[in-house]
C-alpha positions as CSV (number, residue, x, y, z in Angstrom):
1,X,63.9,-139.0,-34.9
2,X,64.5,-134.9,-33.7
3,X,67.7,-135.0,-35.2
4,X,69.5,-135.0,-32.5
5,X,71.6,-138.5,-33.7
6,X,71.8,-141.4,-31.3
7,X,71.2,-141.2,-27.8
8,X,73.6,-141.2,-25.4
9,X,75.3,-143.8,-23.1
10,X,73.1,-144.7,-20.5
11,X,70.2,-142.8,-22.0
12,X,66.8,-143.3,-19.3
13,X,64.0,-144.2,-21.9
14,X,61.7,-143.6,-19.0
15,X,57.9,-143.4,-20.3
16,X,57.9,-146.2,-23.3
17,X,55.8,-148.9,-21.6
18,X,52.8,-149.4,-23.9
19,X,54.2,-148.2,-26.8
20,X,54.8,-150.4,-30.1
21,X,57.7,-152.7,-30.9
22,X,57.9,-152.7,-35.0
23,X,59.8,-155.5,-37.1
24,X,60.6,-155.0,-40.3
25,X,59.5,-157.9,-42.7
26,X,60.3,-159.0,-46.4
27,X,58.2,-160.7,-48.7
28,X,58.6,-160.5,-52.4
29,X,61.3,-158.0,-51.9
30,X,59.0,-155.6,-50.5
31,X,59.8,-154.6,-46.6
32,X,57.3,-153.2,-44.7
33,X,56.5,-152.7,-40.6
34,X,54.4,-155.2,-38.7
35,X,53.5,-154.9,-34.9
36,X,55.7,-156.9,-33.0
37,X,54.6,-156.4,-29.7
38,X,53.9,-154.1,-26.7
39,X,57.2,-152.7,-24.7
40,X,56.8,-153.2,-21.5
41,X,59.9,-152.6,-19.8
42,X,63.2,-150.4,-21.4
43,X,66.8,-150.5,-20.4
44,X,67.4,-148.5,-17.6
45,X,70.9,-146.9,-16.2
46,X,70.9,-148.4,-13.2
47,X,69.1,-152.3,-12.1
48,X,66.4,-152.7,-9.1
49,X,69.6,-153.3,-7.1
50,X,71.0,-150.0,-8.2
51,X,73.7,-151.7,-10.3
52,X,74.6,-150.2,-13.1
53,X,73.9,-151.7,-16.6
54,X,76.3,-153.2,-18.5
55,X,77.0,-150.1,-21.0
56,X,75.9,-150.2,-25.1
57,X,73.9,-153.6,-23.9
58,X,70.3,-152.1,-23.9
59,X,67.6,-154.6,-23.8
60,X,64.3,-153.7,-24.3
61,X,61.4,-156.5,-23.6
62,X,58.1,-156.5,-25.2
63,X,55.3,-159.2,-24.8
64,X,54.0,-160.8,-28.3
65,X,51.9,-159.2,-30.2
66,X,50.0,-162.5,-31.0
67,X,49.2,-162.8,-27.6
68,X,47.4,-159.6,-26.9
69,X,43.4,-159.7,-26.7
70,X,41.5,-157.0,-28.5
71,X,40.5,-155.5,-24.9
72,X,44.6,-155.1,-24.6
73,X,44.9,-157.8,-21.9
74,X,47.5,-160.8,-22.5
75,X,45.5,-164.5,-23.4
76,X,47.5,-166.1,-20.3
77,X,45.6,-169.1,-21.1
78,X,47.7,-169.2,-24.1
79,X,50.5,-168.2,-22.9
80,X,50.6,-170.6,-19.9
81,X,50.1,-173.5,-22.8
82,X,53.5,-172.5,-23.9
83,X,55.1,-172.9,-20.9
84,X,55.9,-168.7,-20.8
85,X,56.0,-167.0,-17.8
86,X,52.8,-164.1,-17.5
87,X,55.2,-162.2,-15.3
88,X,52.2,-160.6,-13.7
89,X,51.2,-159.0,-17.0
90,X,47.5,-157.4,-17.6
């Protein structure tokens, strides 16, 4: 996005909580971006135990986009219908 090419190894991505998750969809041969959800945690270097991650597996977790009220908070009703865990999430 600077430039700069691809981050490195082990790269802290720090700070991206509440930012977008974007999918790119197809339909007619046309692709455009739709919101797929809201980050909420990155891949970090190192686990709450201090462990380190397993290197170029960096997961980043997002909850649904379809489950997010217009006030920002998560339906949990919904989401507890489904059998998903609300892992605390507001």
């Amino acid at each position: 996005m600077l430039g700069n090419g691809l981050p490195p190894e082990d790269y802290d991505f720090r700070g991206m909580s509440g930012g977008p998750m974007l999918t790119v969809v197809e339909h007619n041969g046309i692709r455009s971006w739709r919101l797929a959800g809201i980050l909420y945690r990155g891949p970090n270097p190192v686990d709450e135990d201090g462990v380190p991650a397993i290197a170029g597996l960096e997961i980043m977790t997002a909850r649904r986009a379809d489950f997010i009220l217009p006030d920002g908070h998560l339906d949990i009703g919904r989401w507890d219908d489904l059998n998903l865990s609300s892992g605390g999430a507001r």
